[in-house]
Backbone as CSV, one residue per row, in Angstrom:
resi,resn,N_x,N_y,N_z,CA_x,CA_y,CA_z,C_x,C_y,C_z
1,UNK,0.810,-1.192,0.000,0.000,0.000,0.000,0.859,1.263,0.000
2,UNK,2.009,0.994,0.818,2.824,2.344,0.675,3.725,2.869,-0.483
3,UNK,3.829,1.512,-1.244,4.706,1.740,-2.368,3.721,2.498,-4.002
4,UNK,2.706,1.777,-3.471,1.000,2.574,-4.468,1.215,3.901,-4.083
5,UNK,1.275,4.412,-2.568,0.957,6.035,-2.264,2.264,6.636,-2.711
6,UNK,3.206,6.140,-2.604,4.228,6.848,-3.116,4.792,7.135,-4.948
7,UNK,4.275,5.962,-5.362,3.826,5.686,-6.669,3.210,7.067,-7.391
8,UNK,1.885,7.256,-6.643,0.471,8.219,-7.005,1.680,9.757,-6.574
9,UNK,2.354,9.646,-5.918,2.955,11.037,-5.669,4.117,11.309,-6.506
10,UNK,4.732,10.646,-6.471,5.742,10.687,-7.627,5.248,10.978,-8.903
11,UNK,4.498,10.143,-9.426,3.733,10.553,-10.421,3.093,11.860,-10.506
12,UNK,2.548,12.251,-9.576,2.279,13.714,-9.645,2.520,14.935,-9.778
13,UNK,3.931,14.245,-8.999,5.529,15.484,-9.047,5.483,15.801,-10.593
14,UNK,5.791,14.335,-10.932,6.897,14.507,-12.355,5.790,15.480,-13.095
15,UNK,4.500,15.009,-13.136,3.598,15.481,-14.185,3.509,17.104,-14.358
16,UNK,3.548,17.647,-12.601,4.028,19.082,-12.573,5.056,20.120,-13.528
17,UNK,6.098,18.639,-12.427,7.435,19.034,-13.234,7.497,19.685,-14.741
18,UNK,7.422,18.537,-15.593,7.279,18.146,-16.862,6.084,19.533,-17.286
19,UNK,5.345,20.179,-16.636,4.158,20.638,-17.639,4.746,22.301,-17.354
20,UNK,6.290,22.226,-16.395,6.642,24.118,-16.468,8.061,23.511,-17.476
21,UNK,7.747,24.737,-18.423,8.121,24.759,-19.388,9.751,25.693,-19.170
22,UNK,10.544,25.057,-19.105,12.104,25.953,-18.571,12.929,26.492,-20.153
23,UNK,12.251,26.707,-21.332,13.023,26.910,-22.113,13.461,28.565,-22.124
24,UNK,12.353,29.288,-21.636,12.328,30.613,-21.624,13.549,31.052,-20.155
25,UNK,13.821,30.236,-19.741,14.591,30.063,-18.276,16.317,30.120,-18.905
26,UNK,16.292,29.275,-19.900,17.640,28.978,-20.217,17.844,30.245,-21.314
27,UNK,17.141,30.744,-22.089,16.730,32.282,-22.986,17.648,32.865,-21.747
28,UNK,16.628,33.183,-20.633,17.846,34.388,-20.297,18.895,33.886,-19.556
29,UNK,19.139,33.227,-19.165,20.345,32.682,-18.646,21.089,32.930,-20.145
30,UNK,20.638,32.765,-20.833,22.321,32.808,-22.489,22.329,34.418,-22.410
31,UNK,21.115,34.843,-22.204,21.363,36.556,-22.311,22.219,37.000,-21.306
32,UNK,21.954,36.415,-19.764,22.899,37.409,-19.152,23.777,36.907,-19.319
33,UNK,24.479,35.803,-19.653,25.822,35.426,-19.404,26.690,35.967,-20.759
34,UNK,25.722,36.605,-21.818,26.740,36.981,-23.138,26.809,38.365,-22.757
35,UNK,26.046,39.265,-21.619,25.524,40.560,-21.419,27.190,40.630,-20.443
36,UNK,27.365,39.547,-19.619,28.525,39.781,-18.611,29.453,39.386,-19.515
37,UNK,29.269,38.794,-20.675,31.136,38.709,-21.683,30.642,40.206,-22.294
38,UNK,29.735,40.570,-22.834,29.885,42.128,-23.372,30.464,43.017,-22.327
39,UNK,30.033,43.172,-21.378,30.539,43.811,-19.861,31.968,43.875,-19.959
40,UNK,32.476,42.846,-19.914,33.958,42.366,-19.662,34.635,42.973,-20.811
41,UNK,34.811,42.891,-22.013,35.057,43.359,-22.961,35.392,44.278,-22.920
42,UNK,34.089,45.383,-22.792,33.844,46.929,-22.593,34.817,47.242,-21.893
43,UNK,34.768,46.943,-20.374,35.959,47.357,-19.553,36.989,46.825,-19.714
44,UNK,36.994,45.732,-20.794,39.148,45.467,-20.815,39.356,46.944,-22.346
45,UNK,38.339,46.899,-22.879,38.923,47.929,-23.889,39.023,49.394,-23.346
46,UNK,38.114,49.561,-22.240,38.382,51.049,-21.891,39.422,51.278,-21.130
47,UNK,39.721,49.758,-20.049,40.876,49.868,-19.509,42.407,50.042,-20.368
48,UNK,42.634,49.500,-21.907,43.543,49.182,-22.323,43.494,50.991,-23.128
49,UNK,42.493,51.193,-23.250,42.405,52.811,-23.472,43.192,54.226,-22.244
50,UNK,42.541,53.574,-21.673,43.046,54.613,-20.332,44.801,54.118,-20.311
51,UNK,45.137,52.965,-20.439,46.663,52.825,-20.213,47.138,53.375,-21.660
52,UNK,46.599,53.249,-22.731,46.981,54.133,-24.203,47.659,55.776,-23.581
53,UNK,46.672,55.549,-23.193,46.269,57.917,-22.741,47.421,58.005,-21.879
54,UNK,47.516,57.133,-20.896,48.093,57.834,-20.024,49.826,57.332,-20.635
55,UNK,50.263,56.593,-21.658,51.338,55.961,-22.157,51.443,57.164,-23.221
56,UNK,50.888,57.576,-23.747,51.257,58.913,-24.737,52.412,60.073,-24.516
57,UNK,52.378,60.503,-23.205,53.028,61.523,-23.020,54.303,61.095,-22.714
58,UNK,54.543,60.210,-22.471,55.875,59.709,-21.884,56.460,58.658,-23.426
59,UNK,55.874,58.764,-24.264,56.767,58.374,-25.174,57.477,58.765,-26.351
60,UNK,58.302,58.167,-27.151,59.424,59.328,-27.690,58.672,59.003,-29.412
61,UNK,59.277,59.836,-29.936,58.997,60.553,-31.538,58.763,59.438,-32.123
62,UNK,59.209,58.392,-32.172,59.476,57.077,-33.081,58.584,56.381,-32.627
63,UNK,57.816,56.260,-31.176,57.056,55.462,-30.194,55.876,55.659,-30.930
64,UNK,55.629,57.041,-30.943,54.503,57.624,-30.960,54.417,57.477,-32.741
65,UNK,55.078,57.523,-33.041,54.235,57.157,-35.027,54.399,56.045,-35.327
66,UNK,55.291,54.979,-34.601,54.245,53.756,-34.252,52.911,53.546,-33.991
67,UNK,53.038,54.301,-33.280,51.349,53.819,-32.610,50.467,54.624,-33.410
68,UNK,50.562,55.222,-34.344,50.028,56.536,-34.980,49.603,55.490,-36.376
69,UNK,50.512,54.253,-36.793,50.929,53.720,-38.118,50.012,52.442,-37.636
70,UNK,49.919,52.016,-36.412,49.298,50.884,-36.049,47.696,51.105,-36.246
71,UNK,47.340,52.491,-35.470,46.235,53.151,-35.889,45.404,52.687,-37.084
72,UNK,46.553,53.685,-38.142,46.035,53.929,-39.852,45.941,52.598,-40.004
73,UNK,47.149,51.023,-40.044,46.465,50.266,-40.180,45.267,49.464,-39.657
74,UNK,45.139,49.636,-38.792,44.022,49.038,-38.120,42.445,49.473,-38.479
75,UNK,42.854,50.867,-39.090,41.695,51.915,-39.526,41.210,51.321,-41.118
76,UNK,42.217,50.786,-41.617,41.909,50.637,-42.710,41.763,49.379,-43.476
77,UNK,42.605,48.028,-42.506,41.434,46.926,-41.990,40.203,46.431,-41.813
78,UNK,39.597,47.723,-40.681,38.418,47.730,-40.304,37.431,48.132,-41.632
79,UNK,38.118,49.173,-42.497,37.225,49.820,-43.795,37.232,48.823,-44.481
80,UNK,38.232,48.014,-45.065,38.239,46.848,-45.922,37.279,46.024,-45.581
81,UNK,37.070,45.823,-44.407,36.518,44.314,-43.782,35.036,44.349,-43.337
82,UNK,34.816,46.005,-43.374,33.110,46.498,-42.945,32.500,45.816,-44.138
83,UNK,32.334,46.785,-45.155,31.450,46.259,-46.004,31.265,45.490,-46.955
């Protein structure tokens, strides 16, 4: 008799279970977790910005049109590769 009542409950669980629908659950779970790699991103590029800025003044003639040449190419990469 007890293995019937436990039977009838189990069964009841699952049927619950089974009838909430978790797909919309795992939806945002992919959203926030690509929202915290966009996050991350953002602040490694603004951080690698702020060390740019503050690396400018302290570097010499040749440093600096390096980084001036890395620029243009990178600028013109990006134009090639947009559209």
């Amino acid at each position: 008799m007890t293995l019937q009542a436990l039977n009838n409950v189990t069964s009841q669980l699952s049927h619950i279970v089974s009838s909430i629908n978790v797909e919309p659950v795992s939806y945002i779970l992919v959203t926030i977790g690509f929202a915290l790699l966009l996050i991350i991103i953002i602040s490694g590029v603004i951080y690698g910005l702020v060390k740019v800025a503050k690396a400018v003044p302290s570097m010499s003639t040749k440093e600096f049109l390096l980084f001036l040449v890395i620029i243009a190419v990178f600028l013109v990469v990006l134009g090639i590769l947009l559209p």
